[in-house]
C-alpha positions as CSV (number, residue, x, y, z in Angstrom):
1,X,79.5,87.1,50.2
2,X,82.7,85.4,49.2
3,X,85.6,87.6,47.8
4,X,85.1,85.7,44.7
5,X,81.3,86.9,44.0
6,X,83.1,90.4,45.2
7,X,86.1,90.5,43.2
8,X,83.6,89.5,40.0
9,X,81.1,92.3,40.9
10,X,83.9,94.6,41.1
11,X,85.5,93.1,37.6
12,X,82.2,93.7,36.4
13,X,81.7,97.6,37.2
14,X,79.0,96.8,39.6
15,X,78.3,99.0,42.3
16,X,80.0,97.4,45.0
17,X,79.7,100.0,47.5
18,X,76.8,98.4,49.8
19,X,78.9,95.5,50.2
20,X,81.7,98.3,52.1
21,X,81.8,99.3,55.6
22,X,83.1,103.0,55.0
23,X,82.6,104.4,58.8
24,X,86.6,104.1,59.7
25,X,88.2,104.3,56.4
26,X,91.0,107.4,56.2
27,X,93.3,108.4,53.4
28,X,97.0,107.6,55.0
29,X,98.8,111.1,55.6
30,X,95.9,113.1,54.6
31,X,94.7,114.0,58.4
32,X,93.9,117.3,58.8
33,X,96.0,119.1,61.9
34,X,95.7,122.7,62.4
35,X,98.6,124.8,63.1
36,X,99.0,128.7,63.7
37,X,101.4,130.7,62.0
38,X,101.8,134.4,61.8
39,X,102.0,136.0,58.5
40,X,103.0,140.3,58.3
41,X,100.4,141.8,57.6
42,X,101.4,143.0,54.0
43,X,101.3,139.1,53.4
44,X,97.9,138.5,54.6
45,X,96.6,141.5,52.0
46,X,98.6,140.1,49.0
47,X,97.0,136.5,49.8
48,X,93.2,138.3,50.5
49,X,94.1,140.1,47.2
50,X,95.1,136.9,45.6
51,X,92.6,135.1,47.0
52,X,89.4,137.2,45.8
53,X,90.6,137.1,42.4
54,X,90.7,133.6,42.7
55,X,87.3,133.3,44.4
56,X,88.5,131.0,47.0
57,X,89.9,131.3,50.9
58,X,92.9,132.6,51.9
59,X,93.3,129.1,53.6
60,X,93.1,127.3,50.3
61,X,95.9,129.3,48.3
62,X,98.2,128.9,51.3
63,X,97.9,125.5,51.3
64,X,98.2,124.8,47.4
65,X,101.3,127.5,47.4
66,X,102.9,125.1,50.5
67,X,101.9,121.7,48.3
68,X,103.6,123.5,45.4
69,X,106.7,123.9,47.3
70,X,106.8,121.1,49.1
71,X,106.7,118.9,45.8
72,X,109.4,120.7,44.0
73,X,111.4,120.2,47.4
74,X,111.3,116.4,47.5
């Protein structure tokens, strides 16, 4: 297919994705790397706490709480 038939599909609001070869595509900067860190335990009850009131894992709030902070840092 030449990019012009692609662009126009696209254009269009065809479905282009059988024309895409997805298997290596990544987000830049959104890797996933795990780290350890140690929390007191009076913070790991306040985030459980937190985090069955919000129905979610205590991974998830940690890691919106840090995105918070990071963006009001920058």
């Amino acid at each position: 297919m030449k990019a012009e038939e692609f662009d126009k599909k696209f254009d269009d609001n065809e479905d282009i994705s059988a024309y895409l070869d997805v298997s290596k595509a990544h987000r830049p900067d959104q890797e996933q790397k795990r780290v350890n860190v140690d929390f007191p335990l009076w913070m790991i009850h306040q985030l459980d706490k937190e985090a069955k009131r919000l129905g979610v894992p205590r991974q998830s709030i940690i890691k919106v709480w840090v995105a918070e902070r990071l963006r009001k840092a920058a």
